[in-house]
C-alpha positions in Angstrom: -7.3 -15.8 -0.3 -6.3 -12.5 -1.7 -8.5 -9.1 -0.7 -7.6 -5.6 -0.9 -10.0 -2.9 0.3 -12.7 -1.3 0.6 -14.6 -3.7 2.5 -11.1 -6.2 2.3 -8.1 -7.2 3.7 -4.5 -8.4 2.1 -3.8 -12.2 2.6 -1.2 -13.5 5.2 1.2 -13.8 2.0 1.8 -9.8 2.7 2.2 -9.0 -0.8 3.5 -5.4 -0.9 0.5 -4.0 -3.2 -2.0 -5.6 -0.8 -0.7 -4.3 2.3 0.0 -0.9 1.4 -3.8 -0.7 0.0 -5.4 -1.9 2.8 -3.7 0.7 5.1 -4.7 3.3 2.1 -8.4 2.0 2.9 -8.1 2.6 6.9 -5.9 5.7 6.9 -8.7 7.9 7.7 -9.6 6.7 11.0 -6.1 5.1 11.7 -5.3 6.5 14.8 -8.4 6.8 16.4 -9.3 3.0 15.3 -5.8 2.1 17.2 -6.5 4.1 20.6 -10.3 2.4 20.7 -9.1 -1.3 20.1 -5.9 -0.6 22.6 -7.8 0.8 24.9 -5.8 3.5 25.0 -2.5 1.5 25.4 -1.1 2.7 22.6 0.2 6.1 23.3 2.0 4.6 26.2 3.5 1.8 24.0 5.1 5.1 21.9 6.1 6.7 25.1 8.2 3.3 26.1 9.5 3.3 22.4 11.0 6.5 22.5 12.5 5.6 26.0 14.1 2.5 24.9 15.6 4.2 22.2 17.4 6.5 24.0 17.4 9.5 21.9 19.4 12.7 22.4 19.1 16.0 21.0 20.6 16.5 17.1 20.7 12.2 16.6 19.1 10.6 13.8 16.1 8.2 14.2 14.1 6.5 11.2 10.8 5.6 12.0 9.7 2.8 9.6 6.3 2.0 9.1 5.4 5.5 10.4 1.3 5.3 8.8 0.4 8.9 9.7 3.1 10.3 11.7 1.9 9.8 15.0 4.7 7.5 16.2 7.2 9.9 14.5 5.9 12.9 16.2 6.5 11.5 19.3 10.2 10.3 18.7 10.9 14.3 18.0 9.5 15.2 21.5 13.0 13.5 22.4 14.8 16.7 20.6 16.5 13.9 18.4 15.1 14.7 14.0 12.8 11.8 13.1 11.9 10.9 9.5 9.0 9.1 9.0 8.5 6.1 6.2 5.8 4.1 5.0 4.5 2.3 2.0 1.1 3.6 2.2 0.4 7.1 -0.1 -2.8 6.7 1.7 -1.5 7.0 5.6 0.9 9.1 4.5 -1.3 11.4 2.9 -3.3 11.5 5.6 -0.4 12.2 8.1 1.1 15.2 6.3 -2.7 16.9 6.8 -2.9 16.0 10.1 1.3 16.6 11.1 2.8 19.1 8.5 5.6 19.6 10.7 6.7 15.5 10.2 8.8 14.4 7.9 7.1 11.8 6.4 8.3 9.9 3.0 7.2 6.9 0.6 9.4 3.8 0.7 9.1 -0.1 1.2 11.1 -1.6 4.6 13.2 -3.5 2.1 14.9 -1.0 0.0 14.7 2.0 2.0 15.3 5.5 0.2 18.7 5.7 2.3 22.6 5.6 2.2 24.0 3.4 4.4 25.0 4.2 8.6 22.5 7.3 7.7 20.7 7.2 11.2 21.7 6.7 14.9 18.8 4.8 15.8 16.2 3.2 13.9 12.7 1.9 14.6 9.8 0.2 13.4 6.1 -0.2 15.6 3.4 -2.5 14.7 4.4 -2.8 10.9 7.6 -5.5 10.8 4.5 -8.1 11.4 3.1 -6.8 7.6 6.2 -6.9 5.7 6.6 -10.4 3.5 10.8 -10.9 4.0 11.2 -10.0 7.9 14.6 -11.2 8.2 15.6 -8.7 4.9 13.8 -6.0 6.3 15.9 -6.8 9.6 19.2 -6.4 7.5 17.9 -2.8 5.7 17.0 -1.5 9.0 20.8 -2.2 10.4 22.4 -1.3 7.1 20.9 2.0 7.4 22.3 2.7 11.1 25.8 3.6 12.1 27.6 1.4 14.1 26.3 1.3 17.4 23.4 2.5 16.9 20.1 1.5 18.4 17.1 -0.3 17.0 14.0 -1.2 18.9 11.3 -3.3 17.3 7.3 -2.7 18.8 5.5 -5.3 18.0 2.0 -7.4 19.5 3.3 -10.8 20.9 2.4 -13.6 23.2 0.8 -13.1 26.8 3.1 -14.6 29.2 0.0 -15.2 31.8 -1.7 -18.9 30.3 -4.8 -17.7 31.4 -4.6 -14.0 30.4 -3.4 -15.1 26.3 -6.6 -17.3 25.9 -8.9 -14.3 26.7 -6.2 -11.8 24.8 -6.6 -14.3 22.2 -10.2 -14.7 22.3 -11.0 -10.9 21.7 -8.6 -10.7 18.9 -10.7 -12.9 16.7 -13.6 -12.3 18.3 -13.8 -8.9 19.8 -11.8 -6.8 17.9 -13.1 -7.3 14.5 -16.5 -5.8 16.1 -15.4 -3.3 17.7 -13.5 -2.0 14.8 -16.8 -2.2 12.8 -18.0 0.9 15.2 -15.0 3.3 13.8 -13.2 1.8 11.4 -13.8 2.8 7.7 -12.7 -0.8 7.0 -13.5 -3.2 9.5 -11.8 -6.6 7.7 -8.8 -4.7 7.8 -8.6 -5.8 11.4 -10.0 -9.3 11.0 -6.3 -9.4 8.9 -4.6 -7.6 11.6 -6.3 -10.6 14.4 -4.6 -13.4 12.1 -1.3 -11.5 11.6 -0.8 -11.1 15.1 -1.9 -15.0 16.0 0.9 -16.5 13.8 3.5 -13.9 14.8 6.4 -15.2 16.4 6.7 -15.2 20.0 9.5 -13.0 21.8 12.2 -15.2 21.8 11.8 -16.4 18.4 11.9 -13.0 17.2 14.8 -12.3 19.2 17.1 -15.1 17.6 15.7 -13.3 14.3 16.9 -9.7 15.5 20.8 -11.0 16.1 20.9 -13.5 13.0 20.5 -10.1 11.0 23.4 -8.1 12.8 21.9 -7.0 15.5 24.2 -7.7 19.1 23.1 -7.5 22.5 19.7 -8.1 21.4 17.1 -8.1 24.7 13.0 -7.6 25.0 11.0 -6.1 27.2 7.1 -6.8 28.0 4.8 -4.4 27.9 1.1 -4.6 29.1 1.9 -8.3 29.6 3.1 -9.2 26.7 0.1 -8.3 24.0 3.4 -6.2 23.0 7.4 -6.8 23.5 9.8 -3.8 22.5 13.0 -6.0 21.3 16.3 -3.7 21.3 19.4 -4.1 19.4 22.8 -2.7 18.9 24.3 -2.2 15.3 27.9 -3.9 15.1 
C-alpha cells in the first residue's frame, strides 16, 4: 500500500516523496500532536539529547530531521550553532513561523547540502526510522562530521520490561492512532508512525548498524524504559 496525505500515510517502503508529504500534512499540529501522544516525554527526550551530545559554546551541531525546529532550538540553549534539516517544506515552513531565530534548511538525510567534516556533532531524533537507506544515511551523517566528533541517534525502540513492551505495544496500534484523532490534522499519519516503530530494530541491532557505518565507540542508553534509546558514536 502506498498513501500520502490528507487523510493518508506513506507506506513502510519510505519513499522520499511519501514521507516528506505526510509530514507536510501534520506539520501544523506537529509539536503539540508529539507532547499529547508522549505524554509529555518528549521535551525531556531533547533535554537528554543535547546532554549526550556534549555541546560547547562556538561547536557545530546538524540537527537532521529537525521538522519544525523544536529539537534545533533546544541544541542552541547549549551555546553550540545548530542548523536544522528536513525534507519536509511543510514542517519547515511551519518552523521558520513559529522559530525565526533557527536555522532551518531543505535537504534529504542522504545527500545532505554539506562539505565534508563541516560539523562537530551531528544528530538525528525520531526521523532515521523514516528514511528508506538507513545504513547510507548512517554514512552522510559521519561524512559530514570532523573526526571525533559526536553523533547521537534518538530513536523509539524496544521496552526492556516483557510485561511493560506488550502494553507499550498495545497502545501503539491501538491507542495512539485514537488519540491522535483528537489533535492531529492527520490522524493515519500515526497509524504509519505505530507500524514504523513495530518493525524498527531493536537497540543492539541498531548499534551493530551505527559502527558498520564508521561510527567507534558506539554505546546506547535507555530512556523512559526503552520506548526510546539515544545510541552515541564517535567519528574516526
Amino acid at each position: 500500500m502506498s498513501r500520502t496525505p490528507q487523510g493518508q500515510r506513506a507506506s513502510l517502503d519510505k519513499q522520499p516523496h511519501e514521507v516528506a508529504a505526510m509530514f507536510d500534512g501534520v506539520a501544523e499540529r506537529y509539536d503539540l500532536t508529539n507532547t499529547v501522544i508522549s505524554m509529555g516525554q518528549d521535551r525531556s527526550w531533547r533535554r537528554a539529547t543535547r546532554a549526550a551530545l556534549g555541546l560547547r559554546p562556538g561547536e557545530r551541531v546538524l540537527d537532521v530531521g529537525a521538522g519544525t525546529g523544536v529539537s534545533t532550538r533546544e541544541l542552541a540553549q547549549s551555546g553550540a550553532y545548530a542548523v536544522g534539516v528536513d525534507l519536509s517544506l511543510g514542517m519547515l515552513h511551519t518552523g521558520k513561523r513559529a522559530r525565526p531565530e533557527v536555522p532551518l534548511l531543505a535537504g534529504d538525510a542522504l545527500r545532505l547540502p554539506f562539505a565534508d567534516a563541516s560539523f562537530d556533532a551531528v544528530t538525528i531524533s525520531f526521523a532515521l526510522r523514516n528514511v528508506n537507506d538507513t545504513d547510507a544515511a548512517l554514512r552522510e551523517l559521519a561524512r559530514v562530521t570532523r573526526s571525533g566528533g559526536r553523533l547521537v541517534v534518538c530513536e523509539f525502540s524496544t521496552p526492556v520490561n516483557p510485561v511493560f513492551r506488550t502494553v507499550y505495544l498495545s497502545y501503539l496500534m491501538r491507542s495512539l492512532p485514537a488519540v491522535a484523532r483528537t489533535v492531529s490534522s492527520n490522524p493515519e499519519a500515526y497509524v504509519y508512525l505505530a507500524e514504523s516503530v513495530r518493525a524498527w530494530p531493536a537497540q543492539s541491532a541498531l548499534a551493530g548498524r551505527v559502527a558498520a557505518a564508521g561510527w567507534g565507540r558506539v554505546a546506547w542508553r535507555n530512556l523512559t524504559g526503552g520506548v526510546v534509546a539515544l545510541h552515541r558514536g564517535i567519528r574516526e
